[in-house]
N, CA, C and O atoms as a GROMACS GRO file, in nm:
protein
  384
    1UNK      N    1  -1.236  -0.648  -3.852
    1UNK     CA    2  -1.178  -0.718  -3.739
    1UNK      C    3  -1.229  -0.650  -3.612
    1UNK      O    4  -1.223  -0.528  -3.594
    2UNK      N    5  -1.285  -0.747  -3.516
    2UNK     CA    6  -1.313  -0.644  -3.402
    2UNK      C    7  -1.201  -0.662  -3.323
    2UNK      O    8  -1.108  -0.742  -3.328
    3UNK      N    9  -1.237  -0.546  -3.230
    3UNK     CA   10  -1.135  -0.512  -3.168
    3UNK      C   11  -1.159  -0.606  -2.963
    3UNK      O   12  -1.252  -0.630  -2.886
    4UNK      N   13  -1.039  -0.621  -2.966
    4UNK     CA   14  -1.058  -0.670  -2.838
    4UNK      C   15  -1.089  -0.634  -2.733
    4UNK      O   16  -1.022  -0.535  -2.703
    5UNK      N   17  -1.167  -0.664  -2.647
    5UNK     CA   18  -1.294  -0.630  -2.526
    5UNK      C   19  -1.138  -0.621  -2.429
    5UNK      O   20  -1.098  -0.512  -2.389
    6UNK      N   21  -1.070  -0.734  -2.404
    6UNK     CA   22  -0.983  -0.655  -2.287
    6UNK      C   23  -0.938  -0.522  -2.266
    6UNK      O   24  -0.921  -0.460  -2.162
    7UNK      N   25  -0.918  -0.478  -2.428
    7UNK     CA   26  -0.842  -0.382  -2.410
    7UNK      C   27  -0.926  -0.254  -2.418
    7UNK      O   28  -0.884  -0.140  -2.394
    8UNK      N   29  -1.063  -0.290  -2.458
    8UNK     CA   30  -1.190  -0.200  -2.446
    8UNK      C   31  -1.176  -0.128  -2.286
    8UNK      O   32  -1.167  -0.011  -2.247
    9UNK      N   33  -1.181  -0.264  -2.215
    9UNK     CA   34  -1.208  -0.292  -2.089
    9UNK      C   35  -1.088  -0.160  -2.010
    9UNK      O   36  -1.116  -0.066  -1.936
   10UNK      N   37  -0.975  -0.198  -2.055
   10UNK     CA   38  -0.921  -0.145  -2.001
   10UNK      C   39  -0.886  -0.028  -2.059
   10UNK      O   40  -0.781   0.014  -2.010
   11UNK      N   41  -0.935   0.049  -2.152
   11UNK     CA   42  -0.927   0.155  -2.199
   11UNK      C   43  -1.083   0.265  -2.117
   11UNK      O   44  -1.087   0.382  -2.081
   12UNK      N   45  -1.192   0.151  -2.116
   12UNK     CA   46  -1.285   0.267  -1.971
   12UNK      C   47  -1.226   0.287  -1.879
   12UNK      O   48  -1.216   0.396  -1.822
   13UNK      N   49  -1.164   0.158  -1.839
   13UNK     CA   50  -1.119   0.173  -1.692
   13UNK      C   51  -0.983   0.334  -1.649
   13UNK      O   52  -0.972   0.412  -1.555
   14UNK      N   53  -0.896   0.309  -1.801
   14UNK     CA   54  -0.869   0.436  -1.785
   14UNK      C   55  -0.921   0.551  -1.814
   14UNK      O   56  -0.864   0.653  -1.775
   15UNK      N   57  -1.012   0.556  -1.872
   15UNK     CA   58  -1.095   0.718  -1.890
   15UNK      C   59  -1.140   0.747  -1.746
   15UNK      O   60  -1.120   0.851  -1.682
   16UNK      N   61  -1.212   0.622  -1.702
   16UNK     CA   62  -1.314   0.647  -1.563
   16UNK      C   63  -1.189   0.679  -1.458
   16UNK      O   64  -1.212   0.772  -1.380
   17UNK      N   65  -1.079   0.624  -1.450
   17UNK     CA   66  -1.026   0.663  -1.339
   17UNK      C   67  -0.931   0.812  -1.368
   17UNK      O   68  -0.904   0.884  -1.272
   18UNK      N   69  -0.880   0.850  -1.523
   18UNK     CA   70  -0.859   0.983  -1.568
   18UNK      C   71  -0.999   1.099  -1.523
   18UNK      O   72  -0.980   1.218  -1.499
   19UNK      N   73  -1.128   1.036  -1.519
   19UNK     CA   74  -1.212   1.166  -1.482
   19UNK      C   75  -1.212   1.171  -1.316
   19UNK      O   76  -1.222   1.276  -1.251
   20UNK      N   77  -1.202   1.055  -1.266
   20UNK     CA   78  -1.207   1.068  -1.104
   20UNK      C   79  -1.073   1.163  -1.062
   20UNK      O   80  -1.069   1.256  -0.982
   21UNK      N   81  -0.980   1.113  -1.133
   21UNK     CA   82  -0.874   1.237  -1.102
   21UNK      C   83  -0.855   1.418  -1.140
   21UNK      O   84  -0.794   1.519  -1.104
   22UNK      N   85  -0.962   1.366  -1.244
   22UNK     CA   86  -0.970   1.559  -1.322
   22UNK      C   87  -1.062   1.574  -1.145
   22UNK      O   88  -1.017   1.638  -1.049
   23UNK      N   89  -1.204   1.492  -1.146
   23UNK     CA   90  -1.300   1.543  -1.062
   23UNK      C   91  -1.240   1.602  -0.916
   23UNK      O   92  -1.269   1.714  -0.872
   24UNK      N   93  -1.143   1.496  -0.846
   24UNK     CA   94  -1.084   1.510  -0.697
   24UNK      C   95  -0.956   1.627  -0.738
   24UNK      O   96  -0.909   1.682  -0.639
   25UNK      N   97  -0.910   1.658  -0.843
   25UNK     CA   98  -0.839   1.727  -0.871
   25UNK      C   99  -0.921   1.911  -0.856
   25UNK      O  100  -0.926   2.005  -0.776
   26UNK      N  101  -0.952   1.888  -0.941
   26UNK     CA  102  -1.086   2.003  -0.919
   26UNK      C  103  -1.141   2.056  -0.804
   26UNK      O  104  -1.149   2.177  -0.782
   27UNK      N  105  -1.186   1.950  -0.714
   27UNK     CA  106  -1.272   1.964  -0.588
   27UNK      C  107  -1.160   2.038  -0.522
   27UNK      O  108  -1.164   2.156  -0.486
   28UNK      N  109  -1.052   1.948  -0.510
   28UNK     CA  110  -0.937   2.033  -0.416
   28UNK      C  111  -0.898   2.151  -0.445
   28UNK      O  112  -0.885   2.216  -0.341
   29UNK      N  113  -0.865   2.227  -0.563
   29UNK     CA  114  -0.860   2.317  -0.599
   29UNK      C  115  -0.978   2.406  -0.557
   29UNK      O  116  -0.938   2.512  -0.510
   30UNK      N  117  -1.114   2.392  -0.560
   30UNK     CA  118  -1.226   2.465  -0.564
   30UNK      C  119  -1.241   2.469  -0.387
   30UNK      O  120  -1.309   2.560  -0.339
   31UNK      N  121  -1.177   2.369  -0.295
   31UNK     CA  122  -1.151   2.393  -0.138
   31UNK      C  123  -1.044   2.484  -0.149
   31UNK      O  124  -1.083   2.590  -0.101
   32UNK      N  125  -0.915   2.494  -0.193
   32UNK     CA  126  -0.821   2.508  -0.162
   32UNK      C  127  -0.850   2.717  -0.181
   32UNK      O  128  -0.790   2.802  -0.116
   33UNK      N  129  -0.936   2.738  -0.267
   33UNK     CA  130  -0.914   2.882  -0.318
   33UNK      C  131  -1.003   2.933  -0.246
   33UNK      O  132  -1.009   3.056  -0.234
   34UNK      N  133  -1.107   2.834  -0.170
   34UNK     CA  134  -1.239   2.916  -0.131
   34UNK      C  135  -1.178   2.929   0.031
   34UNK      O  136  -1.212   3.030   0.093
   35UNK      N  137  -1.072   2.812   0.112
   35UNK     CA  138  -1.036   2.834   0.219
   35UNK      C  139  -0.957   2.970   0.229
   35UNK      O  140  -1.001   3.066   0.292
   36UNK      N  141  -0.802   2.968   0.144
   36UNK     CA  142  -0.699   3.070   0.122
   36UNK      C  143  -0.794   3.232   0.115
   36UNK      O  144  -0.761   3.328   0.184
   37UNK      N  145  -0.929   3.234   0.006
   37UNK     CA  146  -0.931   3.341   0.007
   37UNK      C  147  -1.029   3.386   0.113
   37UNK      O  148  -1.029   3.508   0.128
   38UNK      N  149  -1.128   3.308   0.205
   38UNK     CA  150  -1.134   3.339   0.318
   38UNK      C  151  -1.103   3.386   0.463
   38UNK      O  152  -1.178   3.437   0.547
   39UNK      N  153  -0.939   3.347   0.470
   39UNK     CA  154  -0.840   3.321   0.543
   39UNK      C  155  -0.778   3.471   0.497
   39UNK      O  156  -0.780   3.563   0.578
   40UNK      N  157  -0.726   3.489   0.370
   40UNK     CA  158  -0.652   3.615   0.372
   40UNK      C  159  -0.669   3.692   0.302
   40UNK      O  160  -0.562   3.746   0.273
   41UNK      N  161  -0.799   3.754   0.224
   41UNK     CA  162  -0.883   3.849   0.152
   41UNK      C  163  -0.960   3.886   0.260
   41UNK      O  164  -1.017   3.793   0.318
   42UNK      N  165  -0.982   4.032   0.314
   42UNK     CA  166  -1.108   4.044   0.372
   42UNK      C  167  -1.212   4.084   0.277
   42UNK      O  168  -1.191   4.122   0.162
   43UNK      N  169  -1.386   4.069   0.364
   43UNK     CA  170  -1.438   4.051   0.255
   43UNK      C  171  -1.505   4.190   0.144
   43UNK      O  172  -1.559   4.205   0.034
   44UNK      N  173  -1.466   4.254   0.241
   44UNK     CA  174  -1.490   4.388   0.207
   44UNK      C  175  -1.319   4.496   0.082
   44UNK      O  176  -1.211   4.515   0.137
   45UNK      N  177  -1.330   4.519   0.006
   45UNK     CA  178  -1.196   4.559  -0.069
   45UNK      C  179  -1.235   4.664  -0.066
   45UNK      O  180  -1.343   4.714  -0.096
   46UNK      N  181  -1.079   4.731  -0.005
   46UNK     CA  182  -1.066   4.879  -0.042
   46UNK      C  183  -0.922   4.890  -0.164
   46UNK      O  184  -0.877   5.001  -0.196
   47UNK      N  185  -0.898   4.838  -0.188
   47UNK     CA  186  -0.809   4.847  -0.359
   47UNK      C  187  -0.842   4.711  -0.452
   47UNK      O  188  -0.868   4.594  -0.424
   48UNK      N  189  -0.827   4.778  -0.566
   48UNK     CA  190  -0.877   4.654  -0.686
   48UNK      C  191  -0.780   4.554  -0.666
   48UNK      O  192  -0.820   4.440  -0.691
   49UNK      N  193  -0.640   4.569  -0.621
   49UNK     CA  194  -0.555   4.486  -0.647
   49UNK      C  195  -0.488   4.404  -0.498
   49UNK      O  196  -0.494   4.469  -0.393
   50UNK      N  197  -0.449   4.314  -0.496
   50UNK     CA  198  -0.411   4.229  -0.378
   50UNK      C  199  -0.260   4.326  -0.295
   50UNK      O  200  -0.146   4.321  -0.340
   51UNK      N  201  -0.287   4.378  -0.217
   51UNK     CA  202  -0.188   4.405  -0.088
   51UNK      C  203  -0.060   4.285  -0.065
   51UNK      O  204  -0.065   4.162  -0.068
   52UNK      N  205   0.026   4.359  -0.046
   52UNK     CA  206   0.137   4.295  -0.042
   52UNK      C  207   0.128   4.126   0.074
   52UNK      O  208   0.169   4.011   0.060
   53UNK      N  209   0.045   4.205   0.190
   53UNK     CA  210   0.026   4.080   0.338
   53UNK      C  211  -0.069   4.010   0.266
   53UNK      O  212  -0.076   3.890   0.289
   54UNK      N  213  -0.156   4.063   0.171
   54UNK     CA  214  -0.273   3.958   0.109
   54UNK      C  215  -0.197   3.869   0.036
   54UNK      O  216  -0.205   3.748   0.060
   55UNK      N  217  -0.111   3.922  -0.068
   55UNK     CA  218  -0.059   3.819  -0.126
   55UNK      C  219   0.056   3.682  -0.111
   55UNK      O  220   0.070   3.573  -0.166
   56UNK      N  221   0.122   3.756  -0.010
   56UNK     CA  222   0.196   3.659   0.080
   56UNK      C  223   0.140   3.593   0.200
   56UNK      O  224   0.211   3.532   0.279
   57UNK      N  225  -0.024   3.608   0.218
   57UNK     CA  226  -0.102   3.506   0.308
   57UNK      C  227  -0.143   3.394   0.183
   57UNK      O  228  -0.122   3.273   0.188
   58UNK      N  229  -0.210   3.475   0.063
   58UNK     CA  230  -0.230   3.345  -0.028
   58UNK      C  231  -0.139   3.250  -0.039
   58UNK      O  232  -0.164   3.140   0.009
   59UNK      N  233   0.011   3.279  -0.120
   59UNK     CA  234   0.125   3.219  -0.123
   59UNK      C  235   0.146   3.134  -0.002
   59UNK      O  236   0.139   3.015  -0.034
   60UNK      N  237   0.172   3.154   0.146
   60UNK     CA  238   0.164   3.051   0.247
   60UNK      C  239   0.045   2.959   0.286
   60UNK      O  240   0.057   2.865   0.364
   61UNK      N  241  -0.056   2.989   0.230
   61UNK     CA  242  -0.216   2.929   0.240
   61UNK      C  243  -0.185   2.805   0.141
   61UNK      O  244  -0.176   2.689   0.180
   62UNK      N  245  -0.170   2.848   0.007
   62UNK     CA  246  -0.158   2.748  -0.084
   62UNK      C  247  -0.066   2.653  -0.061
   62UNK      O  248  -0.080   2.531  -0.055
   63UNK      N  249   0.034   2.724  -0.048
   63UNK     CA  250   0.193   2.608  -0.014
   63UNK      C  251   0.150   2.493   0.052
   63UNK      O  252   0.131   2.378   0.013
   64UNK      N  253   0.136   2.566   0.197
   64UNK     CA  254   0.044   2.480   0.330
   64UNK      C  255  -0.040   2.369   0.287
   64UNK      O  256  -0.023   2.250   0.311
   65UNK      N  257  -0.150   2.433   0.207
   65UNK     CA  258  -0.244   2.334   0.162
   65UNK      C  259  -0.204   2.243   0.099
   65UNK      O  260  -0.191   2.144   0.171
   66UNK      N  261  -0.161   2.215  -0.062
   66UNK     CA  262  -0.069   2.138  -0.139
   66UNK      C  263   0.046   2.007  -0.082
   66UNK      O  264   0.087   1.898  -0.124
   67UNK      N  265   0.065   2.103   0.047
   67UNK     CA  266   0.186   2.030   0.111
   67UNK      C  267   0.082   1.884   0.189
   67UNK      O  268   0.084   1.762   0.171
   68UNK      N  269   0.014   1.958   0.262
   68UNK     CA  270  -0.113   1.863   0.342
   68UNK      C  271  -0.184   1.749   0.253
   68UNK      O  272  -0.208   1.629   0.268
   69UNK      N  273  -0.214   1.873   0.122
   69UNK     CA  274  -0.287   1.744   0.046
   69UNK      C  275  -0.159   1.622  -0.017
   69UNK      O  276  -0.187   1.512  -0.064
   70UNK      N  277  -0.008   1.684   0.002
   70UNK     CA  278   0.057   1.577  -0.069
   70UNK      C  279   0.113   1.482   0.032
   70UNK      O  280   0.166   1.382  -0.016
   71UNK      N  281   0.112   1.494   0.191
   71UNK     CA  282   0.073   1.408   0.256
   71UNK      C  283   0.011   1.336   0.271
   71UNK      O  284   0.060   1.223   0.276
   72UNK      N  285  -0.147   1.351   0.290
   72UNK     CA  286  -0.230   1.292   0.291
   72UNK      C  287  -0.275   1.197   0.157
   72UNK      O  288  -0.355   1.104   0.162
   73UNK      N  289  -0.235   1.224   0.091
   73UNK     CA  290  -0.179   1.140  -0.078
   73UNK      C  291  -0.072   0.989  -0.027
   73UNK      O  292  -0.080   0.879  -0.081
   74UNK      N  293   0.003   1.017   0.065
   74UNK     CA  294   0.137   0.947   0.026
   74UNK      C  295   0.110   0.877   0.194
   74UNK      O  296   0.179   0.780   0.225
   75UNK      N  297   0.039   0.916   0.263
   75UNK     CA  298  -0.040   0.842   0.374
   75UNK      C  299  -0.154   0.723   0.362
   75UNK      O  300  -0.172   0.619   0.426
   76UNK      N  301  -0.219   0.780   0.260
   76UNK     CA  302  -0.326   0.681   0.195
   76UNK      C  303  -0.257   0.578   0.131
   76UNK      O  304  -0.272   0.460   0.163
   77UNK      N  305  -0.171   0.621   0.029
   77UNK     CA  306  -0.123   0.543  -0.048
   77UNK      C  307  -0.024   0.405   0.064
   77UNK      O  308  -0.068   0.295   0.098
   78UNK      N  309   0.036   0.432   0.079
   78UNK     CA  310   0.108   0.344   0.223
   78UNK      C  311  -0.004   0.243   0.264
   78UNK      O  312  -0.008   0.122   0.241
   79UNK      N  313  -0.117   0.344   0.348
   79UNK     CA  314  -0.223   0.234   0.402
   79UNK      C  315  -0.269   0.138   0.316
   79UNK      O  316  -0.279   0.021   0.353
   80UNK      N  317  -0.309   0.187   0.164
   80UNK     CA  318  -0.366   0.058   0.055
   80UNK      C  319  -0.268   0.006   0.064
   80UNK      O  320  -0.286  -0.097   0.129
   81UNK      N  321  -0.107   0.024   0.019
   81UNK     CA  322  -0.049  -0.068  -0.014
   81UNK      C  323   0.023  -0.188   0.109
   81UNK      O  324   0.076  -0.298   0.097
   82UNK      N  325  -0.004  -0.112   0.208
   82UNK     CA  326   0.003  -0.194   0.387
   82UNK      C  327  -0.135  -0.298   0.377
   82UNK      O  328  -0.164  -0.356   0.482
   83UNK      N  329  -0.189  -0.314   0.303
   83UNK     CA  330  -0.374  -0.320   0.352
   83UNK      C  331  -0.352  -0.473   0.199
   83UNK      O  332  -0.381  -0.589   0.229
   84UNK      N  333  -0.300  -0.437   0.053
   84UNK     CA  334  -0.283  -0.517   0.021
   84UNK      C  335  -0.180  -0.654   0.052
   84UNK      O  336  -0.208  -0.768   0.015
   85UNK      N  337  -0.056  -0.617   0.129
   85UNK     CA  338   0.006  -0.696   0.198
   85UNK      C  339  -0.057  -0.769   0.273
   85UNK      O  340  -0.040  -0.891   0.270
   86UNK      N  341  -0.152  -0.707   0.364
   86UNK     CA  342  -0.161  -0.785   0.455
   86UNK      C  343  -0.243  -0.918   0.381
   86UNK      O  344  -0.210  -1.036   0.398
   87UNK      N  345  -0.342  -0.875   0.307
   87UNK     CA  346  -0.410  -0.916   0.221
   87UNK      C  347  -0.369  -1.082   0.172
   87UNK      O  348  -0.419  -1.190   0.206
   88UNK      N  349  -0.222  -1.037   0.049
   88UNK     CA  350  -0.180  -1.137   0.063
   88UNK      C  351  -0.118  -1.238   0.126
   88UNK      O  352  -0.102  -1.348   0.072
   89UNK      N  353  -0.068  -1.202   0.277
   89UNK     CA  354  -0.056  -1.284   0.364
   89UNK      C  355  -0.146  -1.386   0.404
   89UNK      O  356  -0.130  -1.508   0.419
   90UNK      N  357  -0.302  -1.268   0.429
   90UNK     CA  358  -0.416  -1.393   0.454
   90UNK      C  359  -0.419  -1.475   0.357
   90UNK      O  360  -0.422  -1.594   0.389
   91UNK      N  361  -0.418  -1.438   0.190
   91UNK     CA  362  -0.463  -1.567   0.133
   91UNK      C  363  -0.348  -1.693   0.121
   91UNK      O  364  -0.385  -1.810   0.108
   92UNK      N  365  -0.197  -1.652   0.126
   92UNK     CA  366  -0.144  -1.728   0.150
   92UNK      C  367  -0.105  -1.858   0.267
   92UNK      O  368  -0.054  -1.970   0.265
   93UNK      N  369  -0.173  -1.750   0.378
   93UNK     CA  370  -0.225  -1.848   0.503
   93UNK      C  371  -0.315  -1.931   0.454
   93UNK      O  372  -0.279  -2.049   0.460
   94UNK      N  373  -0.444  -1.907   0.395
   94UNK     CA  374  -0.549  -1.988   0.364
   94UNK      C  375  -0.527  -2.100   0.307
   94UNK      O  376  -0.569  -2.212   0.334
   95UNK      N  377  -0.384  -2.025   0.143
   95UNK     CA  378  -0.424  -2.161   0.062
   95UNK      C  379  -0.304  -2.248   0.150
   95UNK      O  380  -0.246  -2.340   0.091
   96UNK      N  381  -0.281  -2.226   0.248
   96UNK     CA  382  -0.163  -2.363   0.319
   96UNK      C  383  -0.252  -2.454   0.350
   96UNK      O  384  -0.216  -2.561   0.400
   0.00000   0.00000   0.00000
């Protein structure tokens, strides 16, 4: 019995959009550690281990960041879903 193409269909569609999220997931992470430890590691170490002000600059670096990126998440999201409204307004204008 083969199996049905819709659900093919929509079984890439979720892998492809599961890797776009590992990928943007990743990226942010790989900004997020390279900003923080720029910001509050200097680059030169005089102990193997993180200083008390080092580690409570990371801790407020990250927070900060996370917080921004979960704005900017829930900002976007608003605009698509403002952007599909409007959307269907036009076509409902049209088909009058």
């Amino acid at each position: 019995m083969a199996a049905n193409p819709a659900i093919q269909l929509d079984a890439s569609k979720l892998e492809l959009v599961q890797n776009l999220e590992l990928e943007m997931m990743s990226d942010m992470y790989n900004r997020m550690t390279g900003a923080c430890n720029r910001k509050c590691i200097a680059p030169k170490y005089s102990e193997a281990e993180l200083s008390k002000g080092e580690s409570v600059c990371l801790d407020r670096c990250v927070a900060k960041y996370l917080e921004v990126h979960e704005r900017i998440g829930k900002k976007l999201t608003a605009m698509n879903t403002d952007e599909e409204a409007v959307k269907k307004i036009l076509e409902q204008n049209n088909s009058s």
